[in-house]
Residue, then its C-alpha position, 0 to 999 in steps of 0.5 A: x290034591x292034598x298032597x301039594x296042598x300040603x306042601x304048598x302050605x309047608x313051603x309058605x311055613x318055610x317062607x314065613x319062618x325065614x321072615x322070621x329070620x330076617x327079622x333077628x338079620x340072620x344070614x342065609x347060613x344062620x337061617x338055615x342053621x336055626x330052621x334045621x335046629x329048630x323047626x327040624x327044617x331040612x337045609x335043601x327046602x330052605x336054601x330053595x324057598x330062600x334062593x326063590x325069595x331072593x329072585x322075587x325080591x332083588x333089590x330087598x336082599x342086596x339092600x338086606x345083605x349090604x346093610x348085614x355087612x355094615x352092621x357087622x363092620x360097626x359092630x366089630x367096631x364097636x368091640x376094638x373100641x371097648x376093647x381099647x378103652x378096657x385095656x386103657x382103663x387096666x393100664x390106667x388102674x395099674x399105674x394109679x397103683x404102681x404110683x401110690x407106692 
């Protein structure tokens, strides 16, 4: 009986962290990196736990996975925008200077 006591409460441990994960919206593949490296959690437990999650909660993590994806897109975003506005300001810099001589 200990035996799947234990197991049973190692899982709810794999579960909790993967919460955890979520929390900081990491994909799948970034939850089971970050378990593997840092709790020393094998990728096959919490692949498992994450597809019985995913079964259990259908409309939580399609609406989680599409919300990833938006952010994502305005985050790249966001970076073509600063990127643009600090090649502006470089080019700007560059003709002030060219024009003072």
């Amino acid at each position: 009986m200990g035996d799947s006591s234990s197991s049973a409460s190692y899982i709810r441990m794999v579960h909790h962290l993967i919460e955890k994960c979520i929390c900081f919206n990491l994909s799948k593949e970034e939850c089971i990196e970050a378990l593997e490296k840092h709790a020393n959690i094998n990728p096959v437990v919490t692949s498992t736990v994450w597809k019985e999650l995913e079964k259990e909660n259908k409309e939580f993590f399609e609406t989680y996975n599409k919300d990833r994806v938006e952010r994502n897109i305005e985050a790249e975003t966001m970076q073509r925008i600063q990127k643009m506005l600090s090649d502006a300001a470089a080019t700007a810099v560059q003709l002030a200077g060219e024009l003072a001589w």
